[in-house]
C-alpha positions, 0 to 999 in steps of 0.5 A: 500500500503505498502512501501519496504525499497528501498524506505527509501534508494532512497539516497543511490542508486542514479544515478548521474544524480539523485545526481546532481538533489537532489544536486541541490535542496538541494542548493535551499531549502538552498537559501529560507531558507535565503530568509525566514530569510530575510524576517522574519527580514524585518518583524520584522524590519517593525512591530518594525518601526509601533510601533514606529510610533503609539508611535509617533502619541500617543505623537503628539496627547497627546501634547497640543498646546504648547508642539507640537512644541518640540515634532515634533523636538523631532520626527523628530531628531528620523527619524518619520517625 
């Protein structure tokens, strides 16, 4: 099946019914793609949280009795407990 070049130039030729419709997705790929770069920093942010939290447990779990008490503080004044 081979295509003609009017089909490369659908943009071109446009109604203007076809033009507010290709308008309009154009605005929708541009609000996923935002909503994209959100969640991709909320990922980020998220994995980022998970290590520091695996961190936490490592040094709560490494701390002997005697040291548990400072490093709750210390963990709490960094917001992981």
């Amino acid at each position: 099946m081979a295509q003609t070049s009017q089909a490369w130039d659908w943009g071109l030729e446009l109604r203007d019914d076809g033009r507010s419709e290709l308008e309009l997705l154009r605005e929708t790929l541009a609000e996923v793609r935002r909503q994209l770069e959100l969640a991709a920093e909320s990922l980020r942010m998220t994995r980022e949280r998970e290590r520091e939290a695996c961190q936490a447990l490592r040094e709560l779990d490494e701390a002997g009795p005697w040291r548990r008490r400072r490093v709750r503080t210390a963990l709490r004044d960094r917001q992981l407990l």
